[in-house]
C-alpha positions in Angstrom: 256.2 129.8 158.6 256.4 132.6 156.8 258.6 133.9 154.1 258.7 137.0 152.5 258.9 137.7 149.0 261.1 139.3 147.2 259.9 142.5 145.5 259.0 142.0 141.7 261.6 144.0 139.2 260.2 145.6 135.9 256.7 144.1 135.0 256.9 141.0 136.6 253.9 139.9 138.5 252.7 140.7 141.7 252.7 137.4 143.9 249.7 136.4 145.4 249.2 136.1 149.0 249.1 132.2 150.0 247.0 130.9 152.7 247.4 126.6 153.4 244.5 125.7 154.8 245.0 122.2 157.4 244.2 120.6 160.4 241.7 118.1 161.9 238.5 116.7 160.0 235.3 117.9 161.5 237.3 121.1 162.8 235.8 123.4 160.5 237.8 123.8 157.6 234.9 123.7 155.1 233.7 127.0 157.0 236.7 128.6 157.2 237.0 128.0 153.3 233.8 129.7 152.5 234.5 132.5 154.5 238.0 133.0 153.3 236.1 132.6 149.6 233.7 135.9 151.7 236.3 138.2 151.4 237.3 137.6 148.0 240.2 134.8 148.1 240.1 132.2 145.5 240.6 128.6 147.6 241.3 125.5 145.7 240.3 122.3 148.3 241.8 119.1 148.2 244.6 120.2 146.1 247.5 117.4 146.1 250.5 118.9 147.4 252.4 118.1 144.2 250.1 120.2 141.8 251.1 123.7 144.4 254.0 124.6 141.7 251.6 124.5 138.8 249.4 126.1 140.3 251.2 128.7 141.3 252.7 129.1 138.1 249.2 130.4 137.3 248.3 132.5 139.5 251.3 134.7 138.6 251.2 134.0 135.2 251.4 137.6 133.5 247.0 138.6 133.7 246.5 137.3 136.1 243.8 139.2 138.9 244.9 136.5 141.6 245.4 138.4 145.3 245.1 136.0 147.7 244.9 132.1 147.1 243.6 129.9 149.7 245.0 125.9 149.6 243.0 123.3 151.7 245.2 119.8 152.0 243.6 117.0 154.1 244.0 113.7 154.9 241.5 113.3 152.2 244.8 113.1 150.4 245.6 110.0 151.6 249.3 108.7 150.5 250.2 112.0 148.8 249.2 113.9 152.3 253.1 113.0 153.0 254.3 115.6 150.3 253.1 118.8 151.8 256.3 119.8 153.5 258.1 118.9 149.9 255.4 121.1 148.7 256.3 124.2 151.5 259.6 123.8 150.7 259.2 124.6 146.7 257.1 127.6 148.2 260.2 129.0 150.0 262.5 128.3 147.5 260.6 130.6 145.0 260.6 133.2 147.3 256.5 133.1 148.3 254.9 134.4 151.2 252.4 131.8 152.6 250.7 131.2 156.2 249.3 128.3 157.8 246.1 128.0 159.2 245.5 125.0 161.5 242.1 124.2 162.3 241.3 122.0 165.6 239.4 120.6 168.4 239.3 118.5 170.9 239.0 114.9 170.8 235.4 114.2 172.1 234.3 117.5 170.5 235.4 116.0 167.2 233.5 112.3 168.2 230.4 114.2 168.6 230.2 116.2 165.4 230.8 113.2 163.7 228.4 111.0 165.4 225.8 114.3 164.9 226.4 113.9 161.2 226.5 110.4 160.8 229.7 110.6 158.9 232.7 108.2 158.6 236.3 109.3 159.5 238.1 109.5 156.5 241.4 107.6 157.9 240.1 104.9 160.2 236.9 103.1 162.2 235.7 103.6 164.9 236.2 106.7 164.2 238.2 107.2 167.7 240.9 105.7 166.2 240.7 107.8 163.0 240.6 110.9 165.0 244.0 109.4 166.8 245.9 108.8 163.4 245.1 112.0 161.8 246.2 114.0 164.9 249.6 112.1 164.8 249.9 112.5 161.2 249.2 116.6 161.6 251.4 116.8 164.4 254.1 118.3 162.8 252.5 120.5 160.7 250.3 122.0 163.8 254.2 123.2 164.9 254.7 124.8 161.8 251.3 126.8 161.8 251.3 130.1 161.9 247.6 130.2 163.5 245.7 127.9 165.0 242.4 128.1 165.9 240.6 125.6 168.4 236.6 125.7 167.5 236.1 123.1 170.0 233.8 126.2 172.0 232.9 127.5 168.7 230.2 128.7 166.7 229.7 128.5 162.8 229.2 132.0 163.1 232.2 132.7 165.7 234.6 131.0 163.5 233.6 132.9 160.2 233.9 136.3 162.1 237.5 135.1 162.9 238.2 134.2 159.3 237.3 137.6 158.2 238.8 139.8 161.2 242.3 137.8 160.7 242.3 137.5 156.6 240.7 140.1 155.3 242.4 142.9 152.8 242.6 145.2 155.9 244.6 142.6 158.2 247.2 141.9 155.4 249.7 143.8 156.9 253.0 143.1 158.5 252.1 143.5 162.1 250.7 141.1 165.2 247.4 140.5 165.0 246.5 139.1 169.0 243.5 137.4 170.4 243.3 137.4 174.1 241.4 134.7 175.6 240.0 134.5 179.3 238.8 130.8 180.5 238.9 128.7 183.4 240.9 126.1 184.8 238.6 123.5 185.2 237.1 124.2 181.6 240.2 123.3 180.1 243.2 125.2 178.5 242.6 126.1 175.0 244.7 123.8 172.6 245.3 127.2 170.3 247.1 129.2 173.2 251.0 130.6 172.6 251.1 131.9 175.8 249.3 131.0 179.0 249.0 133.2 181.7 247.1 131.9 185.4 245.8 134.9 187.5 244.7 132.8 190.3 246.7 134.1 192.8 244.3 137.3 192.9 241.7 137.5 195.0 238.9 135.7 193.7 234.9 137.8 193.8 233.4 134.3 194.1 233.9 134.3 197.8 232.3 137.7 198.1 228.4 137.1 198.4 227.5 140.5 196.6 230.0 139.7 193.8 229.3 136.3 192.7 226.0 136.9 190.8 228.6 139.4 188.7 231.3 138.4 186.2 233.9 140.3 185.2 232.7 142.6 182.8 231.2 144.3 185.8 232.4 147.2 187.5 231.7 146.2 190.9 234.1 142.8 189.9 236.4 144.8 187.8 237.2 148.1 190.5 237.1 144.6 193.1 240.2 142.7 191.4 241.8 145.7 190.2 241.9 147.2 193.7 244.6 144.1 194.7 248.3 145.7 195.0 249.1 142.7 193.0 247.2 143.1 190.0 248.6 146.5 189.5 252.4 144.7 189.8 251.2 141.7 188.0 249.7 143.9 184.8 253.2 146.6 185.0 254.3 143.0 184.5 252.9 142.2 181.4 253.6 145.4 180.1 257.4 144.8 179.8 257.3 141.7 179.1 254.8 142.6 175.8 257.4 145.6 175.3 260.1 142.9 174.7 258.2 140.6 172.8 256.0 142.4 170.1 259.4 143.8 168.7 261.2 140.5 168.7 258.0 138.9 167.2 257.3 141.1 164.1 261.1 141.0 163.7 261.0 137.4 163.1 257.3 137.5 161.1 255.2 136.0 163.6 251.6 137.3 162.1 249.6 135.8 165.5 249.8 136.0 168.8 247.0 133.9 171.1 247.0 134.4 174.7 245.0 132.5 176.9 244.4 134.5 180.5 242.9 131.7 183.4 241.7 131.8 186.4 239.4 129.2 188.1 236.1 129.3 186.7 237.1 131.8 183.6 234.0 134.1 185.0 235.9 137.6 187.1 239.7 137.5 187.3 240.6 136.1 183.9 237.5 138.4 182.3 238.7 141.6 184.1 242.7 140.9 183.3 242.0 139.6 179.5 240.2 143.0 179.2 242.8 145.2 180.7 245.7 142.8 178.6 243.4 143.8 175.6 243.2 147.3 176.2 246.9 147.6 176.7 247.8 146.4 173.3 245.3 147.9 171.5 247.2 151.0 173.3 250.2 150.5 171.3 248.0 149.9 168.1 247.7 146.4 167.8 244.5 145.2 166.6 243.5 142.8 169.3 240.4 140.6 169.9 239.5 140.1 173.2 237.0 136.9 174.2 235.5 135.3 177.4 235.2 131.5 176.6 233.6 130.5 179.6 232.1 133.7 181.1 228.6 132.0 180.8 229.5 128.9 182.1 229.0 127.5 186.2 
């Protein structure tokens, strides 16, 4: 949730940007720390919720260079986890912008970074059953995110890039930021997904002998999908519908829009529609990242 601040009157301090940094253990939060650290915000990790005030009452202390602040709360916590909405609250009351950042995965992604590392779950063992208690205890504040971001397909290096491209100086600005996901059905829906959209009822190239060794960033798939009377009606579609919603989103401060485009296998009709949905926005200036999950994948 996002509230914005009021603007400062005389020489009163700027106000910091305010990132809170959540969400599941093994997710990646240490990586999205250091890259938010990359780009010159100052994050404090494992601060207890209660400390937030003082804290802030720093950072806008009169000298200080503070732009962006970065706080990390875990379950690491333990029982003072529980005061981190008491803690957004005192944020809204003064009048300070922040966003939440939910980092996740899936369950057995999660089991097998752990039992990679050879770590212990820091709520419960087996850590199954730690991994089931934090998601519960999270739950509410995965509603409240403003982003969330599923690594569970995920690279190190992926999930840096996305740090940067959605945080940096240049992306602090009021306007939607949208990632646009292809991926197939079978693969899963990605967890991180605000909007879901299932193009299988075009017709699909993998019955085509000469266009199944293609995916969809072909042109022999894309002019082959595109060529359907119904993915012309189906994108004019998704035109209007955007027309109405990016208004009524930036209206109410939504920063991040995820949309998740599925077809079966996630290899030519979600590719060639994410890419189209992605071009499209970026028409009406959005910045948009477009990605194909599981465009390598049989």
């Amino acid at each position: 949730m996002a509230v914005r601040p009021e603007e400062p009157a005389g020489d009163a301090p700027s106000v910091p940007s305010l990132i809170v940094v959540t969400g599941m253990s093994g997710a990646g939060r240490s990586e999205a720390a250091r890259a938010l650290e990359d780009i010159g915000t100052f994050v404090v990790d494992n601060m207890p919720p209660a400390l937030v005030g003082k804290m802030l009452d720093l950072a806008t202390a009169p000298g200080s260079a503070l732009s962006s602040i970065a706080l990390v709360m875990d379950v690491r916590g333990g029982a003072y986890f529980d005061q981190v909405a008491e803690a957004l609250a005192e944020l809204e009351r003064r009048g300070i912008e922040y966003r939440i950042l939910f980092l996740d995965a899936g369950d057995e992604v999660l089991l097998r970074r752990y039992e990679l590392n050879r770590r212990a779950h820091p709520l419960a063992d087996p850590v199954v059953d730690g991994i089931r208690r934090e998601r519960a205890l999270l739950r509410s504040l995965r509603e409240r995110a403003d982003l969330t971001i599923d690594t569970s397909a995920m690279t190190v290096q992926q999930l840096r890039a996305r740090i940067v491209k959605d945080f940096s100086p240049d992306a602090r600005t009021q306007t939607l930021r949208t990632s646009i996901v292809s991926f197939g059905f079978k693969h899963g829906v990605p967890t991180d997904a605000d909007m879901v959209l299932d193009v299988r009822f075009l017709p699909n190239p993998h019955w085509v002998d000469e266009l199944r060794p293609f995916d969809g960033t072909s042109v022999e798939v894309r002019d082959y999908v595109l060529s359907s009377p119904h993915s012309a009606e189906f994108l004019d579609r998704i035109r209007a519908l955007f027309d109405t919603l990016v208004p009524g989103f930036l209206a109410e401060g939504k920063r991040y829009l995820t949309v998740a485009i599925g077809c079966t296998g996630g290899k030519h009709r979600s590719v060639v529609i994410a890419d189209e949905v992605g071009a499209m926005l970026a028409g009406h200036g959005l910045p948009v990242d477009v990605r194909h999950r599981d465009i390598a994948r049989e």
